[in-house]
N, C-alpha and C positions, 0 to 999 in steps of 0.2 A: 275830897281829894281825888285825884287822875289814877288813884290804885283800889278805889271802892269799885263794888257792884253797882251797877245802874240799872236804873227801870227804862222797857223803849216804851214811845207812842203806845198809847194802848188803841187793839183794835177791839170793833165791838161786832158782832150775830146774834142778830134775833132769830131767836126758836120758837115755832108754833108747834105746841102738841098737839090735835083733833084726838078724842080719846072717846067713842061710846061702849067700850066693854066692861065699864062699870069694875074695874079691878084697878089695883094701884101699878106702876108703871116708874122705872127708872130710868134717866140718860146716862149713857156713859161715853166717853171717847177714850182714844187708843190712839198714838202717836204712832203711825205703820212706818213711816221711815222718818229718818231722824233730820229735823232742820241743819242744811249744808248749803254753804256759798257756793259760788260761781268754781273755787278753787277746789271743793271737796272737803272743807274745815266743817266742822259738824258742833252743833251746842250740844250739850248734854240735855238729857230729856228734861232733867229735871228744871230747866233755866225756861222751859216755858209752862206758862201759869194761865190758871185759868178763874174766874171767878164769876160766878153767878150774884145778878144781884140779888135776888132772892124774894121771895112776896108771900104773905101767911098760906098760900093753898100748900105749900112741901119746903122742905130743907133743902139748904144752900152747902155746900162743900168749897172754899174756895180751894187750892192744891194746884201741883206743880205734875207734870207727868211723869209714868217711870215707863224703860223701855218696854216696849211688846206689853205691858197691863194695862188693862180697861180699868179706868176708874168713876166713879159715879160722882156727875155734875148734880145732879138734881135727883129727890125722889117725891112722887105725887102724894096728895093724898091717901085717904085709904079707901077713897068713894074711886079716885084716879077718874078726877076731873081735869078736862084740857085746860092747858097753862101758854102761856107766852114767857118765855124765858129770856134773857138780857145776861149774853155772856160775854164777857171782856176778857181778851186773852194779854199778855206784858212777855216781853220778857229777858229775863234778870242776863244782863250785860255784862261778861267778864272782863276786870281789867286786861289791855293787850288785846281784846279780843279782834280778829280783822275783820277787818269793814265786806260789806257786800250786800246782795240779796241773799236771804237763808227763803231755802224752801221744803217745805215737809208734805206729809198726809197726814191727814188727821182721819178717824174715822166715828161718826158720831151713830149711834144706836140709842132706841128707844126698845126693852122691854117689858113684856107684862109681867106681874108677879105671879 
């Protein structure tokens, strides 16, 4: 129905770790400003998702962001051997919600443990 949540287009980023410090190694990202149309309408942080596809070398978190917190996409193994990551971001479409271009920052880190 025209009053559910909807999922947008999913976009997808590839991630290259290069990793030889032989320690395990986490990503995280941080949504620094909040997705806002042309008019200044803003989604709430949490409407955008993130999902790693995931592959045996570390764990997958798929999760939704919250304001100003890092949250961990991915953690390595414990050898923290370099990985290719497949992250797919959606996101969840309030009914009413107005049309536009939303644009935000994201800020993506990798550290050692």
């Amino acid at each position: 129905s025209e009053a559910e949540t909807r999922l947008s287009s999913p976009v997808r980023v590839a991630v290259h770790v290069f990793s030889n410090l032989g320690r395990p190694y986490q990503i995280t990202q941080q949504l620094l400003t909040p997705l806002t149309n042309e008019a200044g309408v803003a989604l709430p942080p949490n409407h955008l998702l993130v999902v790693d596809a995931g592959t045996p070398e570390g764990t997958a978190a798929p999760s939704g962001f919250s304001a100003g917190q890092p949250h961990v996409v991915f953690s390595s193994d414990p050898q923290g051997h370099s990985a290719d990551r497949a992250l797919t971001y959606h996101l969840r479409v309030p009914p009413r919600q107005p049309a536009g271009t939303y644009r935000g920052t994201i800020l993506t880190t990798v550290t050692a443990q």
